[in-house]
N, C-alpha and C positions, 0 to 999 in steps of 0.2 A: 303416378305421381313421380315425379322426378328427383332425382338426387339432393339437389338445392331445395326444396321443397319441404323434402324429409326433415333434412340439416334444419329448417328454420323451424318447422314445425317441434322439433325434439329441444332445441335451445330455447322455444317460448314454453315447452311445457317444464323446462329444468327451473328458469328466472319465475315461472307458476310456482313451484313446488318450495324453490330455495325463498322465496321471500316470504312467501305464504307460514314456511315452518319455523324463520327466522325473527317474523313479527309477531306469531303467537307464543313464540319463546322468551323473546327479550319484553313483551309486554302484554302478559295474560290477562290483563284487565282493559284494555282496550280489545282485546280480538274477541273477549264475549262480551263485550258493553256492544261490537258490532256485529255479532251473529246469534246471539242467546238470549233468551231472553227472563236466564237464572243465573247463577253462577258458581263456581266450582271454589271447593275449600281447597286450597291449596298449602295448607297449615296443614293438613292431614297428607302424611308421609306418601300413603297409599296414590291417594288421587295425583300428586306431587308427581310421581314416579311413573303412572300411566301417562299423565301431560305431556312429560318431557320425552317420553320414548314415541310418544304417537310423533310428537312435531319432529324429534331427532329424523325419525323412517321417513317422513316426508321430507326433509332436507337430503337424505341416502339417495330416496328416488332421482329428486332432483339430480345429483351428482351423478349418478345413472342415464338419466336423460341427456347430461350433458358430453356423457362418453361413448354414450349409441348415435349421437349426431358426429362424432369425429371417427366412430369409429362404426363403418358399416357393417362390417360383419358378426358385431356386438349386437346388433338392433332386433333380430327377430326374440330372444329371449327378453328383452326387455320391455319388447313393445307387447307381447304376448300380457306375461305377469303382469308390466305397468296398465295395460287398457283393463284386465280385469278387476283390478285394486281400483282403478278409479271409476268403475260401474258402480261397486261396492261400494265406493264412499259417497257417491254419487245417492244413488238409494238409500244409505244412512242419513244424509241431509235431506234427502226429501219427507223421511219418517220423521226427524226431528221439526221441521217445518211444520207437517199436516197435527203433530203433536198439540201446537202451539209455543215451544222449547226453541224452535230456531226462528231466525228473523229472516227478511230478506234476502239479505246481505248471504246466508246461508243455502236460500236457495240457488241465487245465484252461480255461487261459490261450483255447487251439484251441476249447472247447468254447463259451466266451464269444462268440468271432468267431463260428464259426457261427452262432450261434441273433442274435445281432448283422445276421449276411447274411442271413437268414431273414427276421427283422423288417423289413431294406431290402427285401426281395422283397415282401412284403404291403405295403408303403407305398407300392411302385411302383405294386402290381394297385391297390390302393382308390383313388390317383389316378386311374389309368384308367378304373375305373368309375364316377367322380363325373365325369369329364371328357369320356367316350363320351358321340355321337351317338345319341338315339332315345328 
């Protein structure tokens, strides 16, 4: 996979992450009205504080993402941690889905990350192979 490639692929998963952790920030009652199908007390301090830290890290990534696309030499640590963080969350929405607790929109969401880790996976191999010995 090519340099350009990389680049667009790393800046579509930063505009994933940064809108994604900015809409369930600025409107926590539309982002589970469309992926939940309960909904979270956010009058309790507790839940409040996990909310906001889970969406903050998702916006981090993002910002992450958008500094491994400009800057190559940044990209293997990021691609590394980012594809496994989004297996993870990936797997977390599919259990909340077969639950009954997520909706669609949640599957979906899972099904983005994956093919997201996937694409880190290939970025990492064709580095590899432009940068291997022989």
């Amino acid at each position: 996979m090519d340099e350009r490639w990389q680049k667009r692929i790393l800046i579509l998963a930063a505009a994933w992450n940064l809108i994604g952790g900015a809409s369930a920030l600025f409107d926590p009652a539309q982002h589970f009205a469309q992926l939940y199908t309960t909904s979270l007390s956010l009058d309790d301090p507790l839940q409040l504080f996990f909310w906001r830290c889970t969406w903050i890290n998702a916006i981090a990534w993002g910002a992450a993402y958008l500094i491994a696309a400009f800057m190559p030499g940044a990209r293997a640590p990021v691609l590394i941690a980012g594809g496994a963080g989004k297996i993870v969350y990936a797997v977390a929405c599919f259990a909340l889905y077969a639950s009954g607790v997520g909706k669609s929109g949640l599957r979906f969401a899972g099904v983005v990350d994956l093919v997201l880790a996937a694409l880190f996976v290939a970025m990492i191999l064709s580095r590899r192979r432009v940068t291997a010995p022989g």
